[in-house]
C-alpha positions as CSV (number, residue, x, y, z in Angstrom):
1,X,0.0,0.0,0.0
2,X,1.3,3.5,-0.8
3,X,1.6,6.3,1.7
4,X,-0.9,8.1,-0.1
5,X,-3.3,5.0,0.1
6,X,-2.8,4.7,3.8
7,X,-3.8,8.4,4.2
8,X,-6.5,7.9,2.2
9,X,-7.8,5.1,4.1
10,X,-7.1,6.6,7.3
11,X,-9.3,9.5,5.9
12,X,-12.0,7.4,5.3
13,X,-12.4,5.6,8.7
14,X,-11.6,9.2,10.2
15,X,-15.2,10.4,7.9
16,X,-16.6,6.9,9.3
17,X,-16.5,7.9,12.6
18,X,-17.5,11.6,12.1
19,X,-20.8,10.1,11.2
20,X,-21.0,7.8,14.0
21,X,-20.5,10.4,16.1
22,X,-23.1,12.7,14.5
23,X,-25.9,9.8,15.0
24,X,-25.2,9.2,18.3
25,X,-25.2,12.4,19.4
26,X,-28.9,12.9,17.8
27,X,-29.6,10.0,19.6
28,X,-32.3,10.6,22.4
29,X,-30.2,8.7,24.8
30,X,-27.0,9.6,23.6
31,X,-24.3,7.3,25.1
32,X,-21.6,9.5,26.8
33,X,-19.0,7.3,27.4
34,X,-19.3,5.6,23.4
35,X,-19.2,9.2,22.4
36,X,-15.8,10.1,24.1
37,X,-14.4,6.4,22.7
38,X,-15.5,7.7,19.1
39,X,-14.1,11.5,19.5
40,X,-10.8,9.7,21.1
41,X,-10.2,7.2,17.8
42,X,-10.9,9.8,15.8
43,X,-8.4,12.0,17.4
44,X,-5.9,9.3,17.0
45,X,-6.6,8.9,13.5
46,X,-6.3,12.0,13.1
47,X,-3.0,12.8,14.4
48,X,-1.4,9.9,12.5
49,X,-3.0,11.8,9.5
50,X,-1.0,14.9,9.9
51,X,2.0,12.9,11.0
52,X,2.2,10.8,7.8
53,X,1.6,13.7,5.7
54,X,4.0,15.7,7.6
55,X,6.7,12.7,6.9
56,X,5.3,12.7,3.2
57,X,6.9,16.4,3.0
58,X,10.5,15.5,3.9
């Protein structure tokens, strides 16, 4: 897989959870505690993100 593939992927689960997110929180009983797991992975994801494209610039 090339880097750019890898980001691209990672950009994809990263939009995955963005919507998870967005339909739990218009959940009625929103679950707290899933919604900080999904805002942490996504916060992961993200930071490898910008560190792979930052390494992509070198």
């Amino acid at each position: 897989m090339t880097m750019q593939a890898h980001v691209a992927e990672l950009e994809r689960r990263h939009q995955a959870l963005e919507r998870q997110l967005r339909e739990e929180v218009a959940r009625p009983s929103a679950d707290d505690v899933r919604i900080a797991d999904i805002k942490r992975r996504k916060l992961l994801l993200k930071d490898e993100i910008t560190r792979l494209k930052g390494t992509t610039l070198h």
